[in-house]
N, C-alpha and C positions, 0 to 999 in steps of 0.2 A: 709335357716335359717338366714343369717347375711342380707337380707332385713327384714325379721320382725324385725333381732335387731335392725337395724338404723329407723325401721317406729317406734318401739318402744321410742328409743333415741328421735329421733325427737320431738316427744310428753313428754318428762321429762322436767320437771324445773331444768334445769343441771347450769346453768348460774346466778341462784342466789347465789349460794355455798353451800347449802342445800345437796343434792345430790354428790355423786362421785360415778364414773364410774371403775370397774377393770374389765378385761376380760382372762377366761381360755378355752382354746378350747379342746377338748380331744378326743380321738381313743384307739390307742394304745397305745400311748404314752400322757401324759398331755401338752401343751406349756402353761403359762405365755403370753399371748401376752400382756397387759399393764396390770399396777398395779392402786390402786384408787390417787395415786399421780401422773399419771403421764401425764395428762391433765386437765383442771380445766373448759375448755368453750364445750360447743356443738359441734362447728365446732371440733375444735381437737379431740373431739373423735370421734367425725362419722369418720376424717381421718384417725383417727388411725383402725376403722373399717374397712374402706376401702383396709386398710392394708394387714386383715388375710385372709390367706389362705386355703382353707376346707382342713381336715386330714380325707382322708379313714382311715378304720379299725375295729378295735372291736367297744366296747362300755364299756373305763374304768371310769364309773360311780364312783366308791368307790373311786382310786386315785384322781380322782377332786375335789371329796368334803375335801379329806384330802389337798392337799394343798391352796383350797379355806381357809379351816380353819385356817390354820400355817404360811400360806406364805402370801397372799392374806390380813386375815383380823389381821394384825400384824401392828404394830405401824408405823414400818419402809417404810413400801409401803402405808400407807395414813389412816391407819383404826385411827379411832378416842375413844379414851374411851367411852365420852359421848353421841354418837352417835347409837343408833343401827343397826346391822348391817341386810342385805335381801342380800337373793340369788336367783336368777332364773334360772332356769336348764331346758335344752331344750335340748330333744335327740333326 
């Protein structure tokens, strides 16, 4: 999965500033791996993709989408008022 997401990346206009990037991975448990502040170019986030680490387990769908919503697309980690927000979810 995290090659479709970097062939995905690769193909965005991330580096105009249009676009920002956050990533939640999920099983059992949810991780937070980067927030939409906390890269701003291409290269940086494919690195930071590079990063995560696959999580066996269930499939807690419901809790990702809850902090996709609260944590995720909050002021504070980069969500923009004017801006609308998209999600892609991949199990």
């Amino acid at each position: 999965i995290l090659s479709f997401v970097k062939d995905f990346l690769s193909k965005t206009d991330i580096d105009s500033g249009n676009v920002r990037v956050g990533l939640i991975t999920y099983s059992n448990e949810v991780s937070q791996e980067f927030y939409l502040n906390s890269a701003f170019t291409k290269r940086e986030i494919l690195e930071l993709v590079d990063d995560v680490k696959y999580n066996f387990g269930s499939t807690n769908t419901a809790e990702a989408l809850e902090i996709m919503r609260n944590v995720m697309f909050s002021p504070e980690k980069g969500d923009r008022a004017d801006v609308p927000n998209f999600a892609i979810v991949l199990t």
